[in-house]
N, C-alpha and C positions, 0 to 999 in steps of 0.2 A: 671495300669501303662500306659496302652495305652491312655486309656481317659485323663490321667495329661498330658503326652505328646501334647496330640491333645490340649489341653487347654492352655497350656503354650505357642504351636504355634500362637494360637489364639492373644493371649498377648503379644507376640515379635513383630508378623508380622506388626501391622502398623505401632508400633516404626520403623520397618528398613527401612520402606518406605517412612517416613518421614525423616530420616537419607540422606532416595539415594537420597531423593528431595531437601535437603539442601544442600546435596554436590553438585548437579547438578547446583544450584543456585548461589552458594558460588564461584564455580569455573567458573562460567559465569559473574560474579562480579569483582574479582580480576584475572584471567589467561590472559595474554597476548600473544595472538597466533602469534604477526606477524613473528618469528623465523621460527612457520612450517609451515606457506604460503609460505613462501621465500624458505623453501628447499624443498617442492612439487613443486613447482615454478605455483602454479595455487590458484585461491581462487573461495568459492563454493557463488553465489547468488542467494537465494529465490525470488521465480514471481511468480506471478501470468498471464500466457500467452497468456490470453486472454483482455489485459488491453492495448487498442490503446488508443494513440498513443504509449505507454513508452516501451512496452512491450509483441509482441505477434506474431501470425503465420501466415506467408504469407500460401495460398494455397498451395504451395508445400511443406509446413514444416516446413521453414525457418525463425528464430525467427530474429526477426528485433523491432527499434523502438524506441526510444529517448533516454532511460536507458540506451535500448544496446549499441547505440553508444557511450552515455557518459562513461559508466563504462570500455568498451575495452581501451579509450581514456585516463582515467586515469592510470591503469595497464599496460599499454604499457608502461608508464613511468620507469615500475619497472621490468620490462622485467617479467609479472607474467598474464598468460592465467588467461579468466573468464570461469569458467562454470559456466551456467544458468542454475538453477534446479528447476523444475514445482511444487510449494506447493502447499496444501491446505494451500490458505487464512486466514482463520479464526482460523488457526492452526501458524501462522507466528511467532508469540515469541518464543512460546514450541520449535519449528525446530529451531529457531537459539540461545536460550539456552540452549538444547541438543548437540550443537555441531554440527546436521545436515549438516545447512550452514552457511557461515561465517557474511553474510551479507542478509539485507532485501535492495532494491534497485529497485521500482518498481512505482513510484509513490506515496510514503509511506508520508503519512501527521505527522508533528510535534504536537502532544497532549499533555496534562500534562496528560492521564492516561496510555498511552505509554511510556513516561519520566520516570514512577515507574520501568518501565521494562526494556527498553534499554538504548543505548545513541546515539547519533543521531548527523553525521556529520555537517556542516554548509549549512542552506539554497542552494537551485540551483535554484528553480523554486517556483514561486506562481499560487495558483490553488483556487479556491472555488468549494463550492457545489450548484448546481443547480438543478432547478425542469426542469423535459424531460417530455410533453404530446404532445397527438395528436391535433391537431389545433380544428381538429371536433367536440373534449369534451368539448369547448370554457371553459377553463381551465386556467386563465391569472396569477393566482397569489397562495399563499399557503391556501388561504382562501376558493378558489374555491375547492378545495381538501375536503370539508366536507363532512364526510359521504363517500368518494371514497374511494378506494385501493390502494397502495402506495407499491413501489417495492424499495428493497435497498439489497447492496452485504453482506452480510452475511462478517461482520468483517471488514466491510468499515466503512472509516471517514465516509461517510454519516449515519449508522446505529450508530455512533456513536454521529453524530449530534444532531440528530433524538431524544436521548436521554436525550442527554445533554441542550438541548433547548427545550424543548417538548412543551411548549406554541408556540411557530412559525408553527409548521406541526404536530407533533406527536398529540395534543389531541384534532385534528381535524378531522384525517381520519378516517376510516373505523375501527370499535375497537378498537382506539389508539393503532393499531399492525401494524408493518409492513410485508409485505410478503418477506422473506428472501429468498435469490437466491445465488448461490455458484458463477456464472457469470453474468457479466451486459448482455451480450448476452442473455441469458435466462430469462434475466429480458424484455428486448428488446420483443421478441418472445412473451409474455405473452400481453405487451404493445400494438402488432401490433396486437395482436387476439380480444383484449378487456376485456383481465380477468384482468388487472389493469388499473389504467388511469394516474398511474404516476409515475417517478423514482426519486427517491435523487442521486446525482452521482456529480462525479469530471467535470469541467468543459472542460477538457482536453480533458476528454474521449467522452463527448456529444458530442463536438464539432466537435472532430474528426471523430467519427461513421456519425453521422448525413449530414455530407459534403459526405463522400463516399456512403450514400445513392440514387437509384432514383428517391424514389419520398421525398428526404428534405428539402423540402416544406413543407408537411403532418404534420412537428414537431413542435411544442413552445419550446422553453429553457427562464425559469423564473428565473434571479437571483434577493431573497431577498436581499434586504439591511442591514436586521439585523443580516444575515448570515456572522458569523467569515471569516474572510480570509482563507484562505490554504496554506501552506508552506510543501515544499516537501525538504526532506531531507532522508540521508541514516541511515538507521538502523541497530547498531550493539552492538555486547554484552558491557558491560561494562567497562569490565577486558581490553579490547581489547584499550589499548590508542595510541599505535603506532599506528595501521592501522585506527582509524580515523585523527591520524596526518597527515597520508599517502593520506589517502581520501582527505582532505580538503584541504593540499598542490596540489597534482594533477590538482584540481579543478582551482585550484589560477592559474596552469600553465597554464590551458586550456583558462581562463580568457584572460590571459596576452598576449599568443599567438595566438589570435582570433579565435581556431577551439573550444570555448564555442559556439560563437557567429555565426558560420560555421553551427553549429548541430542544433540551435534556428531557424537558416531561414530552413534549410532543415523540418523542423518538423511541427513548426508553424507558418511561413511564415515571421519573426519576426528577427528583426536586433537586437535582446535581450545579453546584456552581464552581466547579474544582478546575483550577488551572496550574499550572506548574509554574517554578520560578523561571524567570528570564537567567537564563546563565552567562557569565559573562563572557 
């Protein structure tokens, strides 16, 4: 009797976990949450906090950063606190169709293998991916990368580039592998020591890291030409249609009222008021 028991377990159990997975799905699909943002009066966004400019920590703690500012900026509007909550990366859909958090809002690039999963506010920012080497590896273009080692974030658009385009960098480097890093800083680290000679990243991030360095000089930033654009937009469950209505209005006010264009000079030095259309 025992052993039918145990065997019958055997035989329910991944039905029911295929079950919790379709409901977990199902209600990430159709559930509309913005009713219990609005009576928590807060809503939860996933980051990654070590992503300058958009998102990350001053020395003393203190999260600051292009995102941050945008998204307080939009939620003000709704009289509704952000918290910013530290994910694993590479973990970023699972957290926000579990419920975790409400929103991905981090520098999040627009893909169509993303689009399978979320749904994604309208444009704010355009961004590409860029190659980061040391000037010393005389290193000029994706070509030069033959045979080297090649660093990208672990669930970055660049790792995802990487893939997607593999004739450009990918089956040139080093094993056609790239070394996977959970942060660009530790891809950084790896870069300054010489156990890589190059990084795929946002160009955002380069740009920004690379200025607040001593000696950034020491760097090259290569952007290909055949390298896609980047469009950074906010990432949210599906189900959820108010609060990207919510989102993209916000956005429109910030537009209209110049503190878009307020947060662009502060960040990138850039009298930018560029938002994308709402798609239907």
């Amino acid at each position: 009797m025992k052993k039918f028991k145990y065997w019958l377990l055997l035989l329910i159990l991944p039905v029911m976990l295929l079950s919790g997975c379709q409901n977990v799905t199902q209600r990430a699909d159709t559930q509309d949450t913005w009713k219990q943002i609005q009576r928590r009066g807060k809503v939860v966004i996933g980051l990654d906090d070590s992503f300058v400019p958009m998102g990350f920590r001053e020395k003393n703690g203190k999260l600051v950063g292009y995102d941050i500012d945008l998204a307080k900026a939009v939620f003000k509007q709704y009289g509704i606190k952000v918290d910013f909550q530290t994910i694993d990366w590479s973990m970023k859909e699972t957290e926000l169709k579990n419920g975790t958090i409400d929103l991905l809002w981090n520098g999040y690039s627009v893909t169509s293998q993303r689009a399978k999963k979320v749904a994604f506010s309208r444009v704010y920012l355009l961004n590409k991916q860029v190659l980061v080497t040391k000037k010393k590896d005389h290193i000029n273009n994706f070509n030069d990368m033959a045979g080297k080692s090649l660093g990208v974030q672990n669930g970055s658009t660049g790792a995802m580039a990487l893939d997607e385009y593999p004739k450009l960098l990918k089956d040139k480097i080093k094993n056609h592998k790239a070394v996977l890093y959970d942060t660009f800083p530790d891809a950084f680290i790896d870069l300054n020591a010489g156990r890589i000679q190059g990084i795929l990243m946002d160009e955002v991030y380069a740009d920004y890291y690379i200025k607040h360095q001593k000696d950034s000089s020491a760097y090259r930033v290569y952007s290909d030409p055949q390298m896609p654009q980047d469009y950074f937009a906010v990432g949210m469950r599906k189900g959820d249609k108010t609060l990207q209505k919510k989102v993209n209005e916000g956005l429109a006010r910030l537009q209209k009222n110049g503190e878009l264009r307020q947060i662009n000079k502060k960040w990138f030095g850039v009298s930018s008021n560029y938002l994308g259309p709402v798609k239907k």
